[in-house]
C-alpha positions, 0 to 999 in steps of 0.5 A, a space after each residue: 500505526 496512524 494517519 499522517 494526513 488524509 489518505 497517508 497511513 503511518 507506521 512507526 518502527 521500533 528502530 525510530 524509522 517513520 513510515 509513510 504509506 499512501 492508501 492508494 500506493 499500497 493498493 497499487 502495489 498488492 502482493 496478492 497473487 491477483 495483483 503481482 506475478 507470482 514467479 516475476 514480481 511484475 504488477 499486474 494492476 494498472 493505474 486505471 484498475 484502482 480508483 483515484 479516491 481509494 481508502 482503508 476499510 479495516 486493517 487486521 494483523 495476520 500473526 506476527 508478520 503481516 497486515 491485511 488492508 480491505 480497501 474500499 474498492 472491495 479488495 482484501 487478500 492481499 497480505 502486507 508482511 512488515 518486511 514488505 512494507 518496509 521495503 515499500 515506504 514512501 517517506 523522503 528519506 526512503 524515496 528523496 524523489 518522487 516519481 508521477 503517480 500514475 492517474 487514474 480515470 476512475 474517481 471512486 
């Protein structure tokens, strides 16, 4: 795991595949139960909800399976599994065309 640039986390898989994760995209997609439906996947957050300049406090290994992300707007339980961030990678070739992020009116 590295910083590709500021604010784009890395992550490099044993199969070659590179990773990319921006901060702010992981915080808007947060598995925890506050953050997205339990029972339907829908997300419960909204652009506004996360600031625009949101970073990575800490990251700890949860196990063998997961990463758990303090952000710097003080959220901090939700549990990223390997598979899901996976699944979630923003790199071209996984997401060849980028959808408008949502804005967002906070800053900080």
């Amino acid at each position: 795991m590295h910083w590709l640039e500021k604010g784009v986390l890395g992550i490099d898989w044993s199969d070659g595949h590179r990773g990319v994760y921006p901060v702010r995209y992981l915080r808007l997609h947060c598995p925890c139960a506050a953050c997205t439906d339990e029972w339907t996947g829908e997300l419960r957050l909204k652009a506004d909800d996360v600031p625009m300049f949101v970073a990575v406090n800490d990251i700890e290994p949860v196990g063998r399976y997961a990463l758990k992300f303090t952000f710097s707007d003080g959220h901090d339980t939700g549990l990223f599994s390997y598979t899901f961030l996976r699944r979630y990678c923003q790199c071209d070739t996984c997401v060849p065309v980028k959808p408008q992020e949502p804005k967002s009116r906070r800053l900080l």
